[in-house]
C-alpha positions as CSV (number, residue, x, y, z in Angstrom):
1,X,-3.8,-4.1,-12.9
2,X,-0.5,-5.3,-11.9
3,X,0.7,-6.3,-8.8
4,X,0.9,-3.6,-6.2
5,X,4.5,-3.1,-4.7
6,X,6.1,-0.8,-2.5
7,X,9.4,0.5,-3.0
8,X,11.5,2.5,-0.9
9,X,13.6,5.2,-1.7
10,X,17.3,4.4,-1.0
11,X,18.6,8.0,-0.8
12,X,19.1,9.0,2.7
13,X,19.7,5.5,4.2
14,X,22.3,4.5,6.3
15,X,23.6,0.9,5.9
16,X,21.6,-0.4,9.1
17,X,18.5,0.9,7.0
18,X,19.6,-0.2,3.7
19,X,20.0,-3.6,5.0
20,X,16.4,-3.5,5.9
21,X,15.0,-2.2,3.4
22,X,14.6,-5.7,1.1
23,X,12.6,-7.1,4.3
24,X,10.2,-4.2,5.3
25,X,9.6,-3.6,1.3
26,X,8.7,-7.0,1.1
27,X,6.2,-6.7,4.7
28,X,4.6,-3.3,3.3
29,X,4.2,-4.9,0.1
30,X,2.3,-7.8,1.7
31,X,0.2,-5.3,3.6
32,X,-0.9,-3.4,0.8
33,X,-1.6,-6.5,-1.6
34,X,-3.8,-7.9,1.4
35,X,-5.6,-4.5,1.7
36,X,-6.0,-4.2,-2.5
37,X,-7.7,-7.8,-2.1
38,X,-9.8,-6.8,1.0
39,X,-11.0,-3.8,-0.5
40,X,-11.6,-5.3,-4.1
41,X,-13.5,-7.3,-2.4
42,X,-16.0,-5.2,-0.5
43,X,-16.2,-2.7,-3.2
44,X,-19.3,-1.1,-3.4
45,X,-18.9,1.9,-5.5
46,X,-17.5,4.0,-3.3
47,X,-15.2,7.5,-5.1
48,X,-12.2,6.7,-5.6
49,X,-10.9,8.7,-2.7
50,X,-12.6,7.4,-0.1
51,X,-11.2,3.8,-1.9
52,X,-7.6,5.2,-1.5
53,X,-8.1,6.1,2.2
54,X,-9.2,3.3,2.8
55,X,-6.4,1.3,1.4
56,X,-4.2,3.4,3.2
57,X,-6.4,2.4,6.3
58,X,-6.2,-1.2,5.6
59,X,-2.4,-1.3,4.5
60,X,-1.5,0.5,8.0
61,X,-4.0,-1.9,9.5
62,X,-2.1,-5.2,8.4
63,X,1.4,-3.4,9.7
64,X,3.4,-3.5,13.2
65,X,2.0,-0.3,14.7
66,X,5.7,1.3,14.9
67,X,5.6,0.5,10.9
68,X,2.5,2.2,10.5
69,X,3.1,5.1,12.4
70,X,6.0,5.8,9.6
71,X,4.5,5.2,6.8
72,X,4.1,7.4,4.8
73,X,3.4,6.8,1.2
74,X,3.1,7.9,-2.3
75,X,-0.8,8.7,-1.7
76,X,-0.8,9.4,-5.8
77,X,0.8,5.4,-6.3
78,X,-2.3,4.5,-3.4
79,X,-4.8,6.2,-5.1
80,X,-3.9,4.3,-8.8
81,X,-4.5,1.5,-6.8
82,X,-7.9,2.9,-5.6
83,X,-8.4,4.2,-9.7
84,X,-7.7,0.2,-10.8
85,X,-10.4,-0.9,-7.7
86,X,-13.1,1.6,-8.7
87,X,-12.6,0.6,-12.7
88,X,-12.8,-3.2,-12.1
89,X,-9.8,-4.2,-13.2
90,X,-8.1,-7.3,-12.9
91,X,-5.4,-7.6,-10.7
């Protein structure tokens, strides 16, 4: 498994946001890596649903609580995440 990343979509943004966006992709991305390593690690054969919610759980966990509140992701990118976790593979 790759590297997880978070990417935001540009469309919609006005320049205040779009000069943001580098840093709070880079901060979400953080999150989420630290979650993937936390979870990975206390894998215990869990479904692969409950391992996506609880990345989600985790990523939100490791964020400002303002960030959290508005995140919202791509649960289908989380739960390939949770998929890669539950399958063992390296990452």
């Amino acid at each position: 498994m790759s590297e997880p990343h978070v990417t935001l979509d540009p469309r919609g943004l006005d320049p205040v946001q779009q000069k943001l966006r580098g840093p709070l992709e880079d901060q979400l991305t953080s999150a989420l890596r630290a979650a993937t390593d936390r979870v990975r690690a206390d894998y215990s054969g869990e479904p692969v649903e409950q391992v996506c919610q609880r990345l989600l759980d985790e990523t939100r966990s490791g964020l400002h609580p303002d960030i959290a509140a508005g995140f919202t992701p791509d649960m289908d990118e989380f739960c390939r995440v949770a998929v890669a976790i539950v399958r063992g593979d390296a990452g």
